[in-house]
C-alpha positions in Angstrom: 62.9 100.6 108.6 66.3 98.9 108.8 66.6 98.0 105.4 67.4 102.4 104.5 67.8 101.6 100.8 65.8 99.4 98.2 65.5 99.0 94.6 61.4 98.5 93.5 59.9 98.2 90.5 61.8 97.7 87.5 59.2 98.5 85.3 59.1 102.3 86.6 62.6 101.7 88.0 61.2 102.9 91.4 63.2 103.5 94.3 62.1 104.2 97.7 64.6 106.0 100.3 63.3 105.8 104.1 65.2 108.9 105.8 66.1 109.6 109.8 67.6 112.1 111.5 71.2 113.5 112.5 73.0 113.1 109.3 72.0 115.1 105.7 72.5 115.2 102.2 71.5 118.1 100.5 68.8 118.6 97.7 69.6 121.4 95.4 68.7 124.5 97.7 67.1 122.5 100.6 68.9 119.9 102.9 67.1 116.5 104.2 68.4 114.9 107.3 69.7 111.4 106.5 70.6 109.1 109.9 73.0 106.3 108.4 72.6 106.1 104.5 75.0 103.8 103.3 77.3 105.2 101.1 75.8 104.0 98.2 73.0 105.0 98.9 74.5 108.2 98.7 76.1 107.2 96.0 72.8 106.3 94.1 70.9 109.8 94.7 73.9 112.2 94.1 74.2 110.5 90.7 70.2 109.9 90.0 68.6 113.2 90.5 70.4 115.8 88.6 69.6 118.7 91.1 71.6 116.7 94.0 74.7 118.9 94.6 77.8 117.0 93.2 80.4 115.9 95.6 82.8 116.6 92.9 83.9 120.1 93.9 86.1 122.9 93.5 87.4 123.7 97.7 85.5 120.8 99.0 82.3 122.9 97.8 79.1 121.2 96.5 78.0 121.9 93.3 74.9 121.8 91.0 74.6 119.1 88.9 73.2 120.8 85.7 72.6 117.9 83.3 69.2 116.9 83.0 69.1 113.4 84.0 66.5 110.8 84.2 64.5 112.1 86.9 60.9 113.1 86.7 59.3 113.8 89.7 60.0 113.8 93.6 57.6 113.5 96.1 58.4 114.3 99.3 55.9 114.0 102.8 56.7 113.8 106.5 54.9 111.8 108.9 55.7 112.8 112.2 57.8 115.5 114.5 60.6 112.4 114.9 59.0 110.1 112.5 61.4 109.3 109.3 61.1 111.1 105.9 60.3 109.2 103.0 61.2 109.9 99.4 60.0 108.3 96.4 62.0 108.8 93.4 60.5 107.7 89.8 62.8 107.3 87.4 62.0 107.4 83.2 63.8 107.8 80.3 64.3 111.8 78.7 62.8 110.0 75.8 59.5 109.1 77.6 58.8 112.4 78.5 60.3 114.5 75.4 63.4 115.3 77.0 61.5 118.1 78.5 63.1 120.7 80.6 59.6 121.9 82.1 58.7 118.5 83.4 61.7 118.9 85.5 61.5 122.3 86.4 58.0 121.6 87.6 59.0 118.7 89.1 61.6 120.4 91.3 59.6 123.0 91.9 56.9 120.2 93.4 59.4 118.6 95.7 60.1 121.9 97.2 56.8 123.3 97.8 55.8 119.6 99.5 58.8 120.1 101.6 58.1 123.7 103.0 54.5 122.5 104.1 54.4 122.8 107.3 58.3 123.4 107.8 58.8 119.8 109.3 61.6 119.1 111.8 63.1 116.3 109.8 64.2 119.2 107.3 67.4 120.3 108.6 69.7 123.2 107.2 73.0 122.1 105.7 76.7 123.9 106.2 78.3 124.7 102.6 82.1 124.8 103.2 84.0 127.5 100.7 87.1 126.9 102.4 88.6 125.1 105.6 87.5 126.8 108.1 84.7 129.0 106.3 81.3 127.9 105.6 78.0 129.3 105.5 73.8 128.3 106.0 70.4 128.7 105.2 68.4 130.1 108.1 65.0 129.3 105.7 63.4 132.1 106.8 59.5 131.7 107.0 60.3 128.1 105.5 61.8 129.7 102.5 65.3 129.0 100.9 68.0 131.0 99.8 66.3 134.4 101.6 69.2 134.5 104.3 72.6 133.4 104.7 75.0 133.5 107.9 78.2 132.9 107.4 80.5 130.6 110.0 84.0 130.9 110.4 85.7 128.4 112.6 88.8 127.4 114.3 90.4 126.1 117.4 90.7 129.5 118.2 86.5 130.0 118.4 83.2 130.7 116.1 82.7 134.0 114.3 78.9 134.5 112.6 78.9 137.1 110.3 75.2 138.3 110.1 73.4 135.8 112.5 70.2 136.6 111.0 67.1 137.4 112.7 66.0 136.1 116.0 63.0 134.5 114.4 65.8 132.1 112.5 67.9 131.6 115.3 67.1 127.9 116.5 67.3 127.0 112.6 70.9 128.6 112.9 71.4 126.4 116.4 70.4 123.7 114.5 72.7 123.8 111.8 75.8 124.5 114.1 75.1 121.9 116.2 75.4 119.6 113.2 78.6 121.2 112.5 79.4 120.1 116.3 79.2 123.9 117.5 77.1 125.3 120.5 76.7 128.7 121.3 79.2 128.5 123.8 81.6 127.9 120.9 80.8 131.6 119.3 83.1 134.0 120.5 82.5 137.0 117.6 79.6 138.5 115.6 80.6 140.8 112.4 77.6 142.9 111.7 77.8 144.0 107.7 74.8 146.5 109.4 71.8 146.1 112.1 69.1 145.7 110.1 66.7 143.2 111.6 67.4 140.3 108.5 71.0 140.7 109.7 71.7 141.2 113.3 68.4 140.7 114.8 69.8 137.9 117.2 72.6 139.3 118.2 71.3 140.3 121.6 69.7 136.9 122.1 73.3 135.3 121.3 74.9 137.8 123.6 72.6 137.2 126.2 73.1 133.2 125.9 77.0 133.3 125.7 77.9 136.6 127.3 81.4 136.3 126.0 80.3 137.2 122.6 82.1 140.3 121.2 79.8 142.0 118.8 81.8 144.4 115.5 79.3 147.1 113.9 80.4 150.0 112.6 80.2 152.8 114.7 76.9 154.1 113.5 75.6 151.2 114.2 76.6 150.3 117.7 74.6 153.0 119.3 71.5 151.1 117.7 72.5 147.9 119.2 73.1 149.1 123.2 69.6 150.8 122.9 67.8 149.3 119.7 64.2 151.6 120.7 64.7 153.8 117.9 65.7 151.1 115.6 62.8 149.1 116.7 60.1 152.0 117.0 61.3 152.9 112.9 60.9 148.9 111.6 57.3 148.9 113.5 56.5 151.3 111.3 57.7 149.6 108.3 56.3 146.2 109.1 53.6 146.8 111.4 51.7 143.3 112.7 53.8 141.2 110.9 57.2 142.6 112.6 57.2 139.8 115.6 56.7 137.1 113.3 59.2 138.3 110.7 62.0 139.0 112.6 61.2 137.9 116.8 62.8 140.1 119.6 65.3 142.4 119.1 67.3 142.4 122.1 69.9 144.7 123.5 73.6 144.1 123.1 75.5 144.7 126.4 77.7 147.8 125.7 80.9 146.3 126.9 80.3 143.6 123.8 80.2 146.0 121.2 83.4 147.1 119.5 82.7 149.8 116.9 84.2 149.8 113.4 84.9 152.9 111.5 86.2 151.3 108.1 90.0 150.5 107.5 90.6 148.5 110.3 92.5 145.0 110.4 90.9 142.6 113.0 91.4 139.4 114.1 88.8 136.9 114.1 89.2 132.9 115.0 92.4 132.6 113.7 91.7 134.8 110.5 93.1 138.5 110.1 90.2 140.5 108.3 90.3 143.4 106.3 87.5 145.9 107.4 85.7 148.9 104.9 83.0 151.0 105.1 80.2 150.4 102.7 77.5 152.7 102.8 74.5 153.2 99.9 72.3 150.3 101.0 73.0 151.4 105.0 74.4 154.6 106.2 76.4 152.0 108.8 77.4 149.3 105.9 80.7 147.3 106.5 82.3 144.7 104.5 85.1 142.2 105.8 87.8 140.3 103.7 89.6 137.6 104.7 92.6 137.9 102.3 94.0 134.4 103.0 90.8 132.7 101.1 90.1 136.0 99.3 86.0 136.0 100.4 84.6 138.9 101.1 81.7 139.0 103.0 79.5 141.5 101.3 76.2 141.8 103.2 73.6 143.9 101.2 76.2 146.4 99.5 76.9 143.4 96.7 72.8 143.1 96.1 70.5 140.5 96.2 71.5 137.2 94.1 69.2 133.7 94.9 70.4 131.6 92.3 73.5 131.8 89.9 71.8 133.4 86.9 73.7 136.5 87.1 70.9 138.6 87.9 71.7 141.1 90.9 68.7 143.0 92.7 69.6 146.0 94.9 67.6 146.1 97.9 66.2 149.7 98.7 64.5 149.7 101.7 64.4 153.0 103.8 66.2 155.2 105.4 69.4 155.2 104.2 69.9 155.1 100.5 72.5 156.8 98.2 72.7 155.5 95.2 76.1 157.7 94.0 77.4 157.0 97.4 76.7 153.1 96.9 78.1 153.0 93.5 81.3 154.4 95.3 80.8 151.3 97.9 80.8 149.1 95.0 84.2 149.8 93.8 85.6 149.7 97.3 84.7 145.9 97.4 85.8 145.9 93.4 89.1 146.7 94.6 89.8 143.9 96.8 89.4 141.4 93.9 87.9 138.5 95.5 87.5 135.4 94.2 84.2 134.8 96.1 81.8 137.5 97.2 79.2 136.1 100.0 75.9 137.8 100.4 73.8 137.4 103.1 71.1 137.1 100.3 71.9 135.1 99.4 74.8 132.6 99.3 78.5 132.2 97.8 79.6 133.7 94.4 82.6 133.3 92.2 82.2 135.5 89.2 83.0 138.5 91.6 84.0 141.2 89.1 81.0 140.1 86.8 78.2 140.2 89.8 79.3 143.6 91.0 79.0 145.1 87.1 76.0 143.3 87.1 75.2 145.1 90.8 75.6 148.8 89.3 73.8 147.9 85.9 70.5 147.3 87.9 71.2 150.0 90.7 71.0 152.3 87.6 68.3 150.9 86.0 65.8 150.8 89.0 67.1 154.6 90.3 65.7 155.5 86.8 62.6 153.8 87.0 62.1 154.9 89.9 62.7 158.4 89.0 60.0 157.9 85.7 57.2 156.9 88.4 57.5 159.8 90.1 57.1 162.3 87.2 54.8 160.5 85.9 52.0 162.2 88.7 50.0 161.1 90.7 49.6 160.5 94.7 52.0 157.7 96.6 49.6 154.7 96.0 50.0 155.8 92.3 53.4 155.9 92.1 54.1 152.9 94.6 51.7 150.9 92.3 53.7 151.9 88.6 56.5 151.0 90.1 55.7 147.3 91.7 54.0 146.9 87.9 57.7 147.7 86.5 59.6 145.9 88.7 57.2 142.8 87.9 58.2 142.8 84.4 61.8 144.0 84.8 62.3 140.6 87.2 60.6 138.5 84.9 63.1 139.6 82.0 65.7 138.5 83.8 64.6 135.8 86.2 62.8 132.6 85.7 59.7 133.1 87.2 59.2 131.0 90.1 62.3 132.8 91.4 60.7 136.2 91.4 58.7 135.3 94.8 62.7 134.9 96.2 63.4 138.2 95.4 60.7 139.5 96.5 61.0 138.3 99.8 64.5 139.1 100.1 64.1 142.7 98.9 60.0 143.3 98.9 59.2 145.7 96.3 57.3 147.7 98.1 60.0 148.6 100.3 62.3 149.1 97.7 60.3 151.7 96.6 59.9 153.5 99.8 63.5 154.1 100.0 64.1 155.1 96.6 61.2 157.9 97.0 63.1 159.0 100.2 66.1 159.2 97.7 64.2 161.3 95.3 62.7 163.2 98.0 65.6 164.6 99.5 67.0 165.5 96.1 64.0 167.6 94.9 62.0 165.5 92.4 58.4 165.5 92.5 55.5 164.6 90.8 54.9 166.6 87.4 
């Protein structure tokens, strides 16, 4: 196992990389722990397999490598809880397989579904820096990438999370800060966009490890937080049995942690002085911060759902809470700061702000009408619920490849997003014909 890099056959041009733990390089969307990979070994993969993020990058950022290169197929398998990972990379010419794009794709999408059996230890999550001092990670929730993003900002002054994610992510997210060389003891601020359970689920468990955590949320939200029964009681009823193993305990925040926001404050945050707004539409108790000095804004829902860099933007809907004239409203507030990166918590970092957003209120429109179409089209709930998941199928496959669709969905289930766009209609009048 010493011997961490070989060459094999010629013939095939076969290589076989044996993997450890405590270091990692990162495979398009999912990261694999590497102990002491030479450098060229590095070297070798980033520059092989054309999904590898670059280290060529704009703000020390990795990138996607989007030329097809000579890969074919990656297999990955684990053999153990500490055992190493091995990869086998086969290597042929475009020509022997036709140069073709769904080889690839498929072989990608191989790789990744290998990987995710059985959510193995020796997969680690990776920090993605933006900036110095600004980085974010995947919390693969239920062994899925790019559902849920928490964002890190860092400096000698402490650790802010924004959006630490649900409790039922939280040792992937002390995993990937203690490979960052953070503890818990390190995070002295959470910034709650809102307190839904994807987002600030484990902010009582945080609290409760590090009681020096000093937890922002706007002011609608903080009652939630002290005494999250209501909260709780209203998800239960949303996601039934499955709630504990979606989202784990929801635990109370100590009142003298919370801070409560209202929207036009300035607050200072390891080292950083962020701009504050209220963003309601997706959450009656929506906030978005903007750190001016890197010009990020750190968007939560109110920027959509966006798992890959297609510009296709899906705007959750879940209940209680949405208003789509007030969100469209909340969209140009976040316009207005003119950011050169918006980051979602679903997911992930984006630099074609002012496109995204238009993109944002082009599909808010376009699923508030087909919403509104279901519902005079007759019928009981299951038969409304049921034309719109139909339509929302086929719009997402118009615009997304379709092994991404499954990421949406599990970011923003249909079925939910339905729910809350009824409630919409509801209070406005519209019924069934």
């Amino acid at each position: 196992m010493k011997d961490l890099f070989k060459y094999g056959d010629d013939e095939f041009h076969r290589c076989v990389v044996v993997v450890q733990q405590e270091h990692a390089i990162q495979f398009g969307c999912l990261s694999f722990v590497l102990p002491s990979l030479e450098h060229r070994a590095a070297e070798f993969l980033i520059s092989h397999v054309d999904w590898v993020g670059r280290t060529e990058t704009r703000r020390g950022r990795w990138q996607r490598d989007r030329k097809l290169s000579a890969v074919s197929t990656c297999l990955a398998f684990a053999s153990g809880l500490m055992a190493p990972t091995v990869f086998m990379l086969t290597q042929s010419t475009e020509t022997a397989f036709g140069r073709s794009r769904q080889t690839l794709a498929a072989s990608r999408r191989a790789v990744q579904s290998q990987v995710l059996i059985g959510q193995h230890s020796t997969i680690r999550p990776l920090m993605e820096t933006l900036t110095h001092g600004i980085s974010y990670t995947d919390l693969m929730h239920r062994g899925r990438p790019r559902v849920i993003a928490t964002a890190i900002i860092q400096s000698t002054g402490g650790v802010a999370l924004v959006d630490p994610g649900p409790t039922s992510c939280l040792e992937t997210l002390r995993t990937a800060l203690t490979g960052a060389g953070i503890t818990i003891a390190d995070v002295r601020t959470l910034l709650l966009t809102h307190i839904h359970l994807d987002h600030a689920g484990a902010a009582g468990s945080l609290v409760r490890e590090n009681p020096e955590i000093t937890v922002y949320v706007h002011e609608r939200g903080a009652p939630h937080m002290i005494d999250p029964s209501k909260l709780l009681a209203s998800a239960s009823r949303l996601y039934g049995d499955a709630m504990d193993s979606l989202w784990g305990p929801f635990l109370p925040v100590p009142e003298a942690n919370v801070r409560a926001l209202s929207g036009g404050e300035r607050i200072e945050v390891s080292d950083r002085a962020l701009e504050v707004m209220y963003t309601p539409g997706h959450a009656s108790h929506h906030v978005s911060f903007f750190d001016r000095e890197s010009s990020i804004a750190f968007v939560g829902d109110v920027a959509g759902v966006r798992t890959g860099q297609a510009l296709f933007v899906m705007p959750p809907t879940p209940p209680p809470d949405i208003d789509v004239e007030v969100w469209n409203d909340s969209i140009d507030v976040v316009r207005k700061w003119q950011a050169s990166t918006l980051l979602l918590t679903h997911y992930g970092a984006h630099e074609d702000a002012a496109a995204h957003l238009d993109a944002m209120g082009t599909h808010l429109a376009a699923i508030k009408e087909m919403s509104r179409e279901c519902i005079e089209a007759g019928g009981n709930d299951d038969d409304q619920l049921n034309r719109f998941v139909d339509k929302m199928r086929i719009y997402l496959k118009r615009h997304i490849p379709a092994e991404e669709v499954g990421l949406y969905g599990t970011a923003a289930p249909i079925d939910q997003c339905w729910l809350g766009l009824a409630r919409y209609w509801r209070k406005r009048g519209l019924t069934a014909s």
